[in-house]
C-alpha positions in Angstrom: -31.1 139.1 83.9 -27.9 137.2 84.7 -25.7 138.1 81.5 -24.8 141.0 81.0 -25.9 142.3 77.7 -25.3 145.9 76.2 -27.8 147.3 73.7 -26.0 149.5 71.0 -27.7 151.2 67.8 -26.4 149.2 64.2 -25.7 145.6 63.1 -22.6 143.4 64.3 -19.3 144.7 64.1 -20.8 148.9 64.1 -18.6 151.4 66.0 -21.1 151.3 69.0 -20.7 147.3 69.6 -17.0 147.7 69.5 -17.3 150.6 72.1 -19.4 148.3 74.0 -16.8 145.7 74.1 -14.2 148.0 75.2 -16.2 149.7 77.9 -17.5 146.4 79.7 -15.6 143.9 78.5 -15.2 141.3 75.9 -17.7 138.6 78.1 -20.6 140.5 77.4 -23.6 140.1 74.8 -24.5 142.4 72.3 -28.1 143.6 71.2 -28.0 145.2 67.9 -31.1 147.6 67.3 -32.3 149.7 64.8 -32.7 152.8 65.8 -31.4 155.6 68.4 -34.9 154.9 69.7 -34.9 151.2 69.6 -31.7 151.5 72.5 -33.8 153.6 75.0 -37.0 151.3 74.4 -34.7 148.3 75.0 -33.1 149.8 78.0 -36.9 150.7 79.8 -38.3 147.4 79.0 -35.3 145.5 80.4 -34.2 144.0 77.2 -30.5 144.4 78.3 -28.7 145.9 81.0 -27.0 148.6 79.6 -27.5 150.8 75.9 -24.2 152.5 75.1 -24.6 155.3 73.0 -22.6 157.6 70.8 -23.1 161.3 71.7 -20.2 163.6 70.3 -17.7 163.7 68.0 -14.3 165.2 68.1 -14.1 166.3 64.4 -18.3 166.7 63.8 -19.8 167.3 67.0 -22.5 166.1 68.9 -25.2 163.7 67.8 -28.2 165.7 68.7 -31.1 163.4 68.2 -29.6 161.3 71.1 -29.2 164.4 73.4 -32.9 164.9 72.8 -33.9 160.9 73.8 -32.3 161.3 77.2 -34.1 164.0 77.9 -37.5 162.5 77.1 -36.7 159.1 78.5 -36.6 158.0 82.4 -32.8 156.6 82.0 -29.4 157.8 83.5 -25.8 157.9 82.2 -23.5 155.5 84.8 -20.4 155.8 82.0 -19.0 157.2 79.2 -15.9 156.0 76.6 -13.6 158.0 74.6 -13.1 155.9 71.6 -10.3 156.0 69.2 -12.1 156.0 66.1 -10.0 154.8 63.3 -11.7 154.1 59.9 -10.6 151.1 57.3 -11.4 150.7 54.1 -12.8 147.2 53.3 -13.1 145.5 50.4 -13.5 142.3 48.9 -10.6 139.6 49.3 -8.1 140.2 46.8 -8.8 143.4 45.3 -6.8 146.4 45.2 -7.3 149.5 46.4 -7.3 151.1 42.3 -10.4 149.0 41.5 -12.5 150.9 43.9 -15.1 153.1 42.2 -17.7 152.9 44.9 -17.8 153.4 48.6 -20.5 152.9 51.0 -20.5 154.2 54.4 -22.5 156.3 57.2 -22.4 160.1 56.2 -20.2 160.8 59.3 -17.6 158.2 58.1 -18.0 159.5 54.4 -17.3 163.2 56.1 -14.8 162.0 57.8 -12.5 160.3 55.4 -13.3 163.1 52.4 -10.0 164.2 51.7 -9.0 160.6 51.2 -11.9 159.7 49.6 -11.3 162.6 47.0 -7.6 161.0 46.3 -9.2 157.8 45.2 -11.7 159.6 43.0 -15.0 157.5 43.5 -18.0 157.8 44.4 -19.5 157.7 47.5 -23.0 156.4 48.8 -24.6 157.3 52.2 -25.8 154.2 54.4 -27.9 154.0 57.7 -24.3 152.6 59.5 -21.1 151.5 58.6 -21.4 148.1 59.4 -24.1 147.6 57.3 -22.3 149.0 54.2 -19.6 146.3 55.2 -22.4 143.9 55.3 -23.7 144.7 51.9 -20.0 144.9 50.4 -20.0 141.6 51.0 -23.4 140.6 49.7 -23.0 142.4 46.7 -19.7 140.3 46.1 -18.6 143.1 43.4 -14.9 144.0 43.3 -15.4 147.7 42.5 -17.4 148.2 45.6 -16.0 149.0 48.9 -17.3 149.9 52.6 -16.1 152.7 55.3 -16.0 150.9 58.6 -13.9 149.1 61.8 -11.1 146.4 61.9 -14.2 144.2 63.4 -16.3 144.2 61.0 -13.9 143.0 58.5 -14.0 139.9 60.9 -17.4 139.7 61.4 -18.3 139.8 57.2 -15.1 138.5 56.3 -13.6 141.5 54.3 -9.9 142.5 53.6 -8.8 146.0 55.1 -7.6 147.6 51.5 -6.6 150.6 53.4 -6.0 151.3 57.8 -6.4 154.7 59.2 -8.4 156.1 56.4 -9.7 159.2 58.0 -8.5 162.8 57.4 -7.5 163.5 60.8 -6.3 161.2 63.9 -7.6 163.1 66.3 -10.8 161.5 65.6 -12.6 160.2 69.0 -15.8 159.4 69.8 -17.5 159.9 73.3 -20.1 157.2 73.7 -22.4 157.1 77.1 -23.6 153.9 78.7 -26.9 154.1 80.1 -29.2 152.3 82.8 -32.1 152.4 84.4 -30.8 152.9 87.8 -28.2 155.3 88.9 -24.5 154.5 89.7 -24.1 153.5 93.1 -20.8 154.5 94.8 -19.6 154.7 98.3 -18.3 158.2 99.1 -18.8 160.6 95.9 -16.5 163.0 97.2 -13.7 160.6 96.8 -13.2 159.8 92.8 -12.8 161.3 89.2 -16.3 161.8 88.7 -18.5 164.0 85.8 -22.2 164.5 86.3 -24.3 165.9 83.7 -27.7 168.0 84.1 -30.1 169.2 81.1 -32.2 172.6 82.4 -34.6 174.9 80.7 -34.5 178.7 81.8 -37.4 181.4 83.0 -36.6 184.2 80.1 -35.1 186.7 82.3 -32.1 189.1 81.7 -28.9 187.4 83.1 -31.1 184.7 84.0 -28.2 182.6 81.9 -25.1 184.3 83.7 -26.6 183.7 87.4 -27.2 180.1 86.5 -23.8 179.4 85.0 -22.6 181.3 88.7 -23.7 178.6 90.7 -20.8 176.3 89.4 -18.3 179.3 89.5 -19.1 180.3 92.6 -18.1 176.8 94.2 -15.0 176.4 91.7 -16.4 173.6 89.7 -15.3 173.1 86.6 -17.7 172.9 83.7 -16.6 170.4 80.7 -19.1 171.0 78.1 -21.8 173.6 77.5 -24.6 172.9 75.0 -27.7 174.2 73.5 -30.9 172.7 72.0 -33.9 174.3 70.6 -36.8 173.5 72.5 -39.5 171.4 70.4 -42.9 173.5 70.1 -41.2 176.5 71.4 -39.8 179.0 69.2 -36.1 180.6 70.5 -36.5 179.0 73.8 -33.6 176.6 74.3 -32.4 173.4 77.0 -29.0 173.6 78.0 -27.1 170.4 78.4 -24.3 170.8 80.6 -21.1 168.2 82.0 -19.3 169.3 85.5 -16.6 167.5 87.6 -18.0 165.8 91.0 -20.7 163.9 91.7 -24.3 164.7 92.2 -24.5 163.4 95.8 -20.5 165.7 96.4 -21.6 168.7 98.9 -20.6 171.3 96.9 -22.7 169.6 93.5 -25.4 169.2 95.6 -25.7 172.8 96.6 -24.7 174.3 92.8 -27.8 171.8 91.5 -29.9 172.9 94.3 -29.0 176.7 93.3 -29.7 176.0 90.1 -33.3 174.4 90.5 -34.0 178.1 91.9 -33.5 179.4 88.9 -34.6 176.9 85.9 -38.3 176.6 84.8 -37.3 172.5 84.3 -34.1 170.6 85.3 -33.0 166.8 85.1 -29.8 165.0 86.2 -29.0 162.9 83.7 -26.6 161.1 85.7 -22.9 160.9 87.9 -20.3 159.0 86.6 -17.0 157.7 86.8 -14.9 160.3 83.9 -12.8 158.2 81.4 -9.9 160.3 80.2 -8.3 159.7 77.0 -5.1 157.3 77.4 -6.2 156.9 81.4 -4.9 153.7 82.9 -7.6 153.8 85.4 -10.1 150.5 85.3 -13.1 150.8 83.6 -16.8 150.7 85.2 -17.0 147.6 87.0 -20.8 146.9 86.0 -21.6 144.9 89.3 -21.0 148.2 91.0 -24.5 150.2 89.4 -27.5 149.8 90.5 
C-alpha cells in the first residue's frame, strides 16, 4: 500500500477525518466507514494503514464501545491526538441564526452545545454523526434547519457557519488514537515522551487491585488514566484499562508489566506511543517510522 490512507468512523468532513488530517498530515487519504467496527475490520484486512479513532472526551468521557473493540481485536495504538473540538453551527447560505427551529447533530454534539442550544429555543434531533447532519442540512435545502458540526464540513457540503464556537465550554478536547497493525518501532525507548497503555482482568482476591496498581508505584511510574469496564458474560467482574509514561520495551515498564502478568488472570498491551500534549510543539508521528 504506497499511499498512505487513514480509516476514520463517519462521512467527509466528521470530527475523526479532521483529526486524521491533523495527526498525519494533510497528503493523506481518507476512508470514511460506517461503523466503530467497520475501522478495526478495515485496519485487519489492510484496507488502509492507519484507523484513528475517538476514545475520550474531556467534557463526556470515554467512548466505551471503542475501548471494548481494541480489546477484542489483534491491533495496537502507535498515536494519539488531543483535538480542539470546537463546534459550528451550519446552516444554509443566507439565513440567519433566528430562523433556526431545528438542529441536527450527534448526541455528544447536541450534549455538548445544550446551554446554547436552549438560548435559541429549537428543537433538536439526534443523528448517527455530525457530518452527516451537515450533509442532510444541505439536502433538505430548508432554511429553518440547521446542523451541529466542524469548520470542514461546511466546506465539504457547502454550508455557511451561522454561529463559531457553539459549545458550552472551551475546554472541550477530544483524545483520538491511531491504530495499526504493527507496533511502533523506535530506536531506544528509554529516550522519549512516551505513554503505553495495557488492558488486564484480575484473579478475585482481596487487595489483588492494590498489589497490581503497586507495581507501577513501586518503580515511580506515573499512571495517566485508570478505567473500568464490565466484563461481557461475567457478572461484577471488570477489565481495567490503564495509560502509564514510558514505553513497553523501557526497563523499568518491562518489569512493572512483567509484575503485573503475575498477578492478572488476562493482560494485553495495547500499545507504546509517542504522548501528544496539548499545545506541544513537538512533531507529530512520522508515519514511515511504525512498523
Amino acid at each position: 500500500m504506497s499511499e498512505l490512507k487513514i480509516g476514520f468512523q463517519g462521512e467527509p468532513g466528521a470530527y475523526s477525518e479532521l483529526a486524521a488530517f491533523e495527526h498525519f498530515g494533510s497528503e493523506i487519504k481518507t476512508l470514511p466507514c460506517d461503523s466503530f467496527d467497520d475501522v478495526f475490520d478495515a485496519i485487519i484486512h489492510a484496507e488502509c494503514n492507519h484507523g484513528v479513532l475517538p476514545f475520550e472526551n474531556s467534557l463526556t468521557g470515554s467512548i466505551h464501545r471503542n475501548f471494548d473493540l481494541i480489546t477484542r481485536h489483534d491491533v495496537n495504538i502507535v498515536g494519539e491526538y488531543h483535538m480542539r473540538v470546537s463546534h459550528c453551527l451550519l446552516g444554509l447560505s443566507g439565513v440567519n441564526v433566528d430562523e433556526i427551529m431545528v438542529v441536527h447533530s450527534h448526541p455528544q454534539a447536541l450534549q455538548q452545545c445544550e446551554r446554547s442550544l436552549v438560548k435559541l429555543g429549537v428543537h433538536t434531533i439526534a443523528e448517527t454523526d455530525t457530518a452527516g447532519s451537515a450533509r442532510f442540512v444541505k439536502a433538505k435545502a430548508n432554511s429553518a434547519t440547521a446542523a451541529i458540526a466542524s469548520k470542514r464540513a461546511a466546506e465539504v457540503y457547502g454550508l455557511e457557519i451561522l454561529i463559531e464556537n457553539f459549545e458550552d465550554n472551551p475546554a472541550n478536547f477530544t483524545r483520538f488514537l491511531a491504530l495499526a497493525k504493527e507496533p511502533q518501532l523506535v530506536e531506544d525507548p528509554e529516550d522519549g515522551d512516551y505513554k503505553t497503555s495495557v488492558v488486564f482482568s484480575l484473579k478475585n482476591k482481596p487487595g489483588v487491585l492494590f498489589k497490581a496498581l503497586s507495581v507501577f508505584a513501586l518503580r515511580d511510574i506515573d499512571l495517566t488514566k485508570i478505567e473500568s469496564r464490565p466484563i461481557v458474560g461475567k457478572p461484577w467482574e471488570y477489565m481495567f484499562y490503564v495509560d502509564f509514561e514510558g514505553h513497553r520495551k523501557a526497563v523499568n515498564c518491562d518489569r512493572a508489566l512483567e509484575h503485573l502478568g503475575e498477578l492478572a488472570a488476562y493482560m494485553k498491551v495495547l500499545g507504546s506511543y509517542a504522548r501528544h500534549r496539548v499545545n506541544s510543539k513537538e512533531p507529530r508521528i512520522n508515519a514511515d517510522e511504525q512498523g
